[in-house]
Each structure stands twice: as C-alpha cells, then as structure tokens.
N, C-alpha and C positions, 0 to 999 in steps of 0.2 A: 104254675101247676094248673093253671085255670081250665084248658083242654085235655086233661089227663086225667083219667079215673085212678084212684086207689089204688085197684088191682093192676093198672098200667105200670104205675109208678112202683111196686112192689114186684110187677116184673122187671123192671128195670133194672131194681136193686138184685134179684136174684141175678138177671145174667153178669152184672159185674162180682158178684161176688162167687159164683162159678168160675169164673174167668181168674178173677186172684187163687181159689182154691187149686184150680188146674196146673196153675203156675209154678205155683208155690210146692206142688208134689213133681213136676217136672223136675225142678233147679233138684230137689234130691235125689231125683230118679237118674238126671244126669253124673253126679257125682258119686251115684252107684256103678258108671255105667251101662245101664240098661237104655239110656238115650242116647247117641251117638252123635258125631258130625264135629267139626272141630268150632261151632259157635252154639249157647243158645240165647237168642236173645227175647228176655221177660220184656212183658209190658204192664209188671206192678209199678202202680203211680197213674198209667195212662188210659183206666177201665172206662171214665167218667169222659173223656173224649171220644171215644171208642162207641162206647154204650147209648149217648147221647146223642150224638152225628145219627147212627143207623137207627135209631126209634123215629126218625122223619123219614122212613123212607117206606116205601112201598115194598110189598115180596116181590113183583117183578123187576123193579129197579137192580142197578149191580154196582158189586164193591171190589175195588181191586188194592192191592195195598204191597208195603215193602217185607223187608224179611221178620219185622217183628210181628208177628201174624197170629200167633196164636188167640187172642183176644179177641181179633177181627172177625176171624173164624167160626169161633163160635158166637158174637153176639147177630152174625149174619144167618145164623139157626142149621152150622154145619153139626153133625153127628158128634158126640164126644166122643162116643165108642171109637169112632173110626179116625177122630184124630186123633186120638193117645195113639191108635195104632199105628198110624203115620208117623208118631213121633219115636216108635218102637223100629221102625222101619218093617212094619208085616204085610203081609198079600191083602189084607182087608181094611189099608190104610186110606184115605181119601184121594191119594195119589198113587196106591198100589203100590208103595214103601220106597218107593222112588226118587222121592222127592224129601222127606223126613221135615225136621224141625222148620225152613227157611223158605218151601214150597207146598204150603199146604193152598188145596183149591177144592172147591164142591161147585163144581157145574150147576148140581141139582138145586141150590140156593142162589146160584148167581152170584156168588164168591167167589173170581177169574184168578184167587192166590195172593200167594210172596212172592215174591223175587230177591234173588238173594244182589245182583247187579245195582247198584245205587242210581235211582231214576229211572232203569232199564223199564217199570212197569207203566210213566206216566205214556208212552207213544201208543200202549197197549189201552190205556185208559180213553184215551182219544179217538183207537181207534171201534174199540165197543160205543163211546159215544156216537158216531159217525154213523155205527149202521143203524142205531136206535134212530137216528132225525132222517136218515135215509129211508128208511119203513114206516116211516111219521108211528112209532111203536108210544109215544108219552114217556119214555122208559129213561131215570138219571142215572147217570154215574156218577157214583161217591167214591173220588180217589186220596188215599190217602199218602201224603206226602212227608219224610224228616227232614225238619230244617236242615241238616246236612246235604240235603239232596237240590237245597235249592240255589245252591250253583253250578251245576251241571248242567253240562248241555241241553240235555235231554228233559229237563225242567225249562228251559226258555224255548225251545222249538214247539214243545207240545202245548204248551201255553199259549203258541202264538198260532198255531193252528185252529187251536178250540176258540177265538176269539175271529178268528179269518172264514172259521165256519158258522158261528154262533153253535157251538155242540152241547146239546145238554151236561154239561158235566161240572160239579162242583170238588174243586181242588181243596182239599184240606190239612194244611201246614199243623203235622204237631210240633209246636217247639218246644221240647224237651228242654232247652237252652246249651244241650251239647250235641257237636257233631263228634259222635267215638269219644273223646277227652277234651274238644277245641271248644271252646266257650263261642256262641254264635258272633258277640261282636269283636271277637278277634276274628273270624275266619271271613266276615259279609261287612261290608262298608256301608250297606243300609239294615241293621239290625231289627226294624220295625218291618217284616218279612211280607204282609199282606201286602204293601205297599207297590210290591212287585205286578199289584195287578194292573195297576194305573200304568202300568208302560205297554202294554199290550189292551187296553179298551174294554178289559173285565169288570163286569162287579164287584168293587170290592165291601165287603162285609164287616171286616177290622178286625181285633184283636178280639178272644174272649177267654173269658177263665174255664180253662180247660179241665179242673180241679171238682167246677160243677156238673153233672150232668143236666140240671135243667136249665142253665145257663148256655152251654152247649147246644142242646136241643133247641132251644127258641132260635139262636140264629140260624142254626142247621135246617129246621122248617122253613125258616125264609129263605135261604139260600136255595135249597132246592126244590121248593113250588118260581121262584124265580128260572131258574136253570130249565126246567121243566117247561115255560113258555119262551123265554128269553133268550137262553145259552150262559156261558161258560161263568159262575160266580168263584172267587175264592175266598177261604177263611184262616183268620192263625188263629190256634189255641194254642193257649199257654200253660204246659203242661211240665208233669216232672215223672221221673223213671227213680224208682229206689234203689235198683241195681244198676252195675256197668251197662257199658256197651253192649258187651255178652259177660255170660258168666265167671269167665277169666278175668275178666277186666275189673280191678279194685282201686282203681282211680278215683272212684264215686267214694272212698272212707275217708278221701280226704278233706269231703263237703259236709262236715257234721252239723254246720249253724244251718246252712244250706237246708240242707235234709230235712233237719228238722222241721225248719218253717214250713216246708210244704209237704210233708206228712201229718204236722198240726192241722192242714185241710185237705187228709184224705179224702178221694172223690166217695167211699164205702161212709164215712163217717158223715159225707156234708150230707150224704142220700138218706143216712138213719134218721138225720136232725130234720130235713125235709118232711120224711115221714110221721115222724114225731111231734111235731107242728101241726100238720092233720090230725092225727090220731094217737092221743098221750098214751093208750092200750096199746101200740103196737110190737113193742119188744117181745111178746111172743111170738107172734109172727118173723118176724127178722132172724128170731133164733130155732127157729123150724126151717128157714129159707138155709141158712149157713148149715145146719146136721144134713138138710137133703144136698146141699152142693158137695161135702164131703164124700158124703154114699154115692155120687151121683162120678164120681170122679174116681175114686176107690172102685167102682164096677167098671169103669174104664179100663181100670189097669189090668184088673182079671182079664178084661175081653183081649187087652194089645197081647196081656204075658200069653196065654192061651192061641193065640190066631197064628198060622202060618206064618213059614216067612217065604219071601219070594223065591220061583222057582226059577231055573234060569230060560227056559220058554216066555214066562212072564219080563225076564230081567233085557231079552232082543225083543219084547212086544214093542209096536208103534216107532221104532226104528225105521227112518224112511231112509232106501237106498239111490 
C-alpha cells in the first residue's frame, strides 16, 4: 500500500464493488429476461484481478479482454449508463446495442472489448500493441487472457509475435482453475500457465494471488513499467469465479468445500481488511461506497429501460459491402 493514497485505495474498492453490484443486478435482470443472448458470463470472484491489473496503468494505455467483460469495462472507466444499455441491447449502448453482454467496447477509454471467439482477441491485442512501439506512442496493452484460452492457437502465435517484436504488451492469464467445467490440469500438461512464457523469451512474472488486489497491483506495476521499456511481460493470477461458466451453467454447485475457501477470501472483503488496517474508522465510508454503487447501478437501469432500441438504419450501419 506504500505508493497508494487512501483515497486511491477506496477507489479501488469502490470500482470493484460496482462491478459486483452491476453484476449481481444483471444475473437477475437476465433471468427476468430483460438481458438477452444465450450466455451471460459474471465475473463475481474475479473483481480484485480485474481492478488490480488496471490501477497500474495509465488513461492512455489500452485494455482488450474476452467475453467476460463486464468488469473489465467498467474498471477501465467505460459509462455504466451505457453499458447497462448495451447489456439491454439499446441504440445508446457502448456498441449501439449490437454487440450486447459478450461485446462490449469504449473507444473513448481505450477498452478495444470482449470477444465472444476464445483467443480471437489476443492477435488484436498484439496488434494495438504494434502500432503503439510503431509511433514510439509509450502506450501498454493490458490483455486479458482465460486459462482456457491458453491452448489455442491463437494464444501461442500471438505470444510469439509479441516476443519477435518486443511489443509493449502485458498478457494476463486469469486462472479461474476451470476452462467452462474442465479443471486446468486435466485439459494442459503444464498446469503452472505463466510458464508458458519461458518458451517464447517473455518476461515472466509468476503466479499471484488473484484474490488480492493489492497483491495483484504490485506485480501488474512491475509488469507493465517493464513492457513499457522492454516488450512483452506475462502474468497468472489465481483467481476464482462464484458462478458457472455462464449463467446456465450449474456445474460450479458441485464445488461447495471449493467455493467456500475462496469466497473465505473474497477480493471485496481482503480490500475492507486492507482498509481497515489503515484506518479502524473506516466502515462508514465502505458503507456509503456500497449505497452509492447501488444507486449508481439502479440509475443505470432507468437509463438502458428508458433508451431506444435500435433502428434498423442503425442495425445495416458500418456494414462494409
């Protein structure tokens, strides 16, 4: 905490606990159907990697990530208004309702999206890195990776590009420890995933507990002030999701010891304890942080139920013939 003010660290806590709140009113907004799309995939459990990783980085820096995005989203400082609306599918959504739950993207913050394609985003990640060291711009990419993804092609090509260029770009493996239902070291013969950098000439960083954010944060500072002069670092956090895969998916009930231990160190709860450490007053503040992320989510929903929905002018816009 030593480089982090107070008030740093109490935003920090705010935007993860936005980010759960957000969440947490999606999963029932879905199952009102008022959200659509046949996945939605939460990232309660994964706030404190999330949150962590992008407090080292700069506003001009950029973040590109897969379809669990919601999180990403907003701790990259996109609109809530306008991603509730994106998750409502309306004309005033971050992707003009086109993209919904799996594609959300803010240009305006340098947030390049989800993708809903597994890996499909790391070639994309590489290549925003490329024209940042191309324009000598200073500018990282923070790409975010699911241990599922990292047997895929498209995980070892782009890896081995970012290393062949030295590209700013810092890869960061969540391992959740499931790929969908597949436990990591059934599906990968070397289950200690950062490892994968040492075959390509990367920085590798190591494992960290994904659980903390300021744990989190310290490497992610180092990782990408390195990347920044260097080229391409990677990191695993070790992280956990409370929900399935997507919302359908109830495979996660049958991890109850599981669960528990790592909800015993929610990343919301290590942050308050952090907090609290500092400053034994601070419970009222945290519970003024949590009533405004409600409200702050709850006007969200007014704005998505309220906003247009797309016209069909809007729906052949940017259609290239």
């Amino acid at each position: 905490m030593a480089d982090l003010t107070k008030e740093q660290l109490l935003e920090m806590y705010r935007q993860m606990v936005l980010i759960r709140r957000f969440e947490e009113r999606c999963e029932e907004l879905y199952a009102q159907r008022k959200i659509g799309g046949v996945y939605l995939h939460l990232y309660n459990g994964q706030e404190g990697t999330g949150v962590g990783s992008m407090f080292a980085l700069k506003p001009s820096d950029h973040v590109i990530t897969a379809y669990r995005d919601h999180g990403i989203g907003i701790a990259k400082g996109a609109d809530v208004n306008r991603l509730m609306a994106e998750m409502f599918g309306k004309r005033t959504g971050v992707s003009g309702g086109k993209g919904g739950s799996m594609h959300l993207a803010d240009r305006s913050v340098n947030f390049w999206g989800g993708y809903a394609i597994v890996g499909g985003h790391l070639p994309l990640a590489a290549g925003i890195a490329l024209k940042s060291k191309y324009n000598d711009d200073k500018e990282v990419v923070l790409s975010f990776i699911g241990d599922g993804a990292t047997n895929n092609g498209y995980f070892h090509e782009s890896l081995n590009l970012s290393a062949v260029w030295d590209l700013p770009v810092v890869w960061l493996i969540e391992n959740n420890l499931y790929g969908m239902g597949t436990p990591v070291e059934v599906s990968t013969g070397q289950p200690e995933l950062h490892k994968r950098a040492i075959a390509y000439g990367i920085k590798d960083f190591g494992r960290v507990d994904g659980m903390d954010p300021l744990a989190v944060y310290a490497v992610a500072k180092e990782a990408v002030a390195y990347a920044r002069e260097h080229g391409p670092a990677l990191i695993e956090s070790i992280t956990y999701r409370y929900k399935g895969h997507g919302v359908s998916d109830r495979l996660y009930q049958r991890r109850e010891q599981e669960m528990a231990l790592y909800k015993a160190r929610d990343p919301l709860t290590v942050m308050e304890d952090h907090l609290k450490q500092l400053d034994p007053g601070v419970e009222s503040a945290l519970a003024a942080i949590d009533a405004a992320a409600r409200e702050t989510v709850e006007a969200a929903i007014r704005y998505a139920e309220e906003s247009p929905d797309p016209t069909y002018d809007d729906l052949i816009n940017h259609i290239y013939a």
